[in-house]
C-alpha positions as CSV (number, residue, x, y, z in Angstrom):
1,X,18.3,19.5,39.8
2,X,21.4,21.8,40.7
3,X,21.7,24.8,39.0
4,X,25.6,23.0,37.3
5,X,23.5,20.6,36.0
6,X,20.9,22.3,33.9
7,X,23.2,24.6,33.0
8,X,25.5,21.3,31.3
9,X,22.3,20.1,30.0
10,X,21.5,23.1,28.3
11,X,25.0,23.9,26.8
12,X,24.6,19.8,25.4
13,X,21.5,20.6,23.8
14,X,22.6,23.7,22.1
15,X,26.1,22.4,21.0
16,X,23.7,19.2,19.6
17,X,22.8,21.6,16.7
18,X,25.3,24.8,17.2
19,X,28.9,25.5,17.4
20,X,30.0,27.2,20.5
21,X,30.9,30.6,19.5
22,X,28.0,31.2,18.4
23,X,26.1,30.2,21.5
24,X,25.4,33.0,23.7
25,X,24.6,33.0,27.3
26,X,21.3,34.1,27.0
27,X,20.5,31.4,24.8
28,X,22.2,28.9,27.7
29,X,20.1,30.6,30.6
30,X,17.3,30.4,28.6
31,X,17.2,26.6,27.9
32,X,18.5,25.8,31.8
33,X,15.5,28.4,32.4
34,X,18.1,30.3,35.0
35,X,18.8,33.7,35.2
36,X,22.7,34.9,34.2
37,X,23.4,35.8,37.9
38,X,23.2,31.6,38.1
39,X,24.9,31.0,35.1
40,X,28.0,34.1,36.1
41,X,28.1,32.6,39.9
42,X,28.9,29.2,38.4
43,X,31.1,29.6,35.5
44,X,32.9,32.9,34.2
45,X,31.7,32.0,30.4
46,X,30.3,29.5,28.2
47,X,34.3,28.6,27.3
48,X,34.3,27.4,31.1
49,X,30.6,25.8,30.7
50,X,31.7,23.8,28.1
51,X,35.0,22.5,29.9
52,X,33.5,21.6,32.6
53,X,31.0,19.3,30.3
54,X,33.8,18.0,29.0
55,X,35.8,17.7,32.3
56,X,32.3,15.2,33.1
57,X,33.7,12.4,31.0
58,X,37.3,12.7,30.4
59,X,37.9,12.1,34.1
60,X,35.7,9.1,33.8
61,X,37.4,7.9,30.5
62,X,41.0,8.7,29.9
63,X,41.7,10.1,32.9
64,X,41.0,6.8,34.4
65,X,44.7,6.1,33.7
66,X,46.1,7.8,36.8
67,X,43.2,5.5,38.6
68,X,45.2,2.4,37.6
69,X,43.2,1.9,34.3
70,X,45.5,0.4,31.2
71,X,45.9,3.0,28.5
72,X,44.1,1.3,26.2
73,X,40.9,0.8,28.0
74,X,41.2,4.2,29.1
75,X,41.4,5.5,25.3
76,X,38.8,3.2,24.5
77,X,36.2,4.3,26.5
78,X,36.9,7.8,25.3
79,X,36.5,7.1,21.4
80,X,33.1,5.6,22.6
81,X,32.1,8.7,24.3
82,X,33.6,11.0,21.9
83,X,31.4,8.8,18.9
84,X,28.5,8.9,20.8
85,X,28.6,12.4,21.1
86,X,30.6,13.4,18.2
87,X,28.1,16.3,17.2
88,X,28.2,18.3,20.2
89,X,31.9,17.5,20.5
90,X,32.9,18.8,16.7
91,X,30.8,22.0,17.5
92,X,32.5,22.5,20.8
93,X,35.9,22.0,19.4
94,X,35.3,24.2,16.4
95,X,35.8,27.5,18.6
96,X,38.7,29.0,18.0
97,X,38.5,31.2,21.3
98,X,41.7,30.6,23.4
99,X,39.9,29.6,25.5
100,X,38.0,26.8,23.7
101,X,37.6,23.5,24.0
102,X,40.4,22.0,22.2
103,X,43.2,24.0,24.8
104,X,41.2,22.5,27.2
105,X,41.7,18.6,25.6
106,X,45.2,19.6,25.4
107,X,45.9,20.9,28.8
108,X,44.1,17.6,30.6
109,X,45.5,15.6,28.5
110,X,48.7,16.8,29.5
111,X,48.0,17.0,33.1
112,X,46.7,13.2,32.8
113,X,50.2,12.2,31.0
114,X,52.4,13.8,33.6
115,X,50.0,12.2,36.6
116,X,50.8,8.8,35.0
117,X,54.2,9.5,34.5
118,X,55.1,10.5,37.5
119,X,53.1,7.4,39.0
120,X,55.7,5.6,37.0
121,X,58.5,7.1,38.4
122,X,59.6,8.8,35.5
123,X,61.1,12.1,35.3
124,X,58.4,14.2,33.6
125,X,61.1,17.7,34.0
126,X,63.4,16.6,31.0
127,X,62.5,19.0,27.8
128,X,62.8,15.0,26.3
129,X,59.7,13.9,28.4
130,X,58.2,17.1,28.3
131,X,58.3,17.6,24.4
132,X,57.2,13.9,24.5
133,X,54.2,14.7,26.5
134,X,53.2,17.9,24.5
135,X,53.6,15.8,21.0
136,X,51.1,13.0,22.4
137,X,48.7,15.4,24.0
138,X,48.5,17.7,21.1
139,X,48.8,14.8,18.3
140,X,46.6,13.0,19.9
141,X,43.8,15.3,20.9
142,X,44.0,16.5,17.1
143,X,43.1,13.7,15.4
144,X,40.5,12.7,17.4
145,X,39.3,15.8,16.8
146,X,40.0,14.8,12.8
147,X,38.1,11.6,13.3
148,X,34.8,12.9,14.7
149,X,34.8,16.1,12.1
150,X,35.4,13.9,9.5
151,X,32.6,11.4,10.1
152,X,34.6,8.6,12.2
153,X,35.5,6.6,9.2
154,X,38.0,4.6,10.9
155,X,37.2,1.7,13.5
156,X,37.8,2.8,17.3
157,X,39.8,0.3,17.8
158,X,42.3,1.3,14.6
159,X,42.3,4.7,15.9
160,X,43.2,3.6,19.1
161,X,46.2,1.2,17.8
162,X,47.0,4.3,15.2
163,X,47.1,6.8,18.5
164,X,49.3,4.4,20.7
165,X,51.6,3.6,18.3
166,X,52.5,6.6,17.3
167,X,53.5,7.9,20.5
168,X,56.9,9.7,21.2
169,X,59.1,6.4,22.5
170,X,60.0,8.7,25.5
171,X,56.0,7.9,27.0
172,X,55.0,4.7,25.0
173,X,58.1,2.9,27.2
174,X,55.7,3.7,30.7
175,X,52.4,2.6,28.8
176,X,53.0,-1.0,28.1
């Protein structure tokens, strides 16, 4: 096994039961049983460990829109990944480095909005569009965020119709 990939196992384990500021490297070499000259040639910090966890399965979920995957499939699988690992997820996002997790959501979400967009030939430069985009990406991200901190009391499938159709008319136009 690569070096990446005990290193994503072991922050996974130790998000299962802590939140991620107060995870410390050591603690992550330790559990990969690396050394920190591994851990520092592969990511700068455990901020960058945990995005790139993350990275994993939002490329494989929503991400899949830019892929030619309908929106709603796409958000789908996400709620199903994000309810399957809501713990680690709630104590990744509870960081409140800038550099945490939920900037992170934010910023791919973004970049996965404009992709599509742009796809779709609209014209993601307009402060229209791009408030648009910001709105769903940080809207969005937040309440999912809500949902799994909050023990996922709605359906996935509500929160996926609540999330769409709230959406800034500017975006929801390319989505359907």
């Amino acid at each position: 096994m690569r070096a990446k990939e005990k290193l994503v196992l072991a922050i996974e384990e130790l998000l299962n039961r802590k939140q991620l500021d107060k995870i410390t490297v050591s603690e992550i070499v330790e559990t990969a049983s690396l050394s920190r000259k591994t851990f520092y040639r592969n990511f700068a910090d455990k901020y960058e460990l945990a995005d790139y966890y993350f990275k994993g399965f939002f490329d494989e979920t929503f991400g899949q829109i830019i892929c030619g995957q309908d929106f709603d499939t796409a958000l789908f699988r996400y709620l199903e990944i994000c309810e399957d690992k809501a713990d680690i997820l709630v104590n990744a996002y509870s960081s409140m480095d800038v550099n945490g997790l939920r900037n992170y959501d934010i910023e791919s979400t973004k970049r996965t909005y404009e992709k599509y967009l742009l796809e779709k030939k609209a014209d993601i430069r307009t402060p229209e569009m791009q408030f648009a985009i910001e709105i769903a990406a940080r809207g969005g991200t937040d309440m999912i965020i809500e949902w799994m901190s909050h023990g996922m009391k709605e359906d996935k499938k509500q929160l996926q119709r609540l999330i769409k159709r709230t959406l800034p008319t500017d975006l929801l136009k390319y989505l359907e």
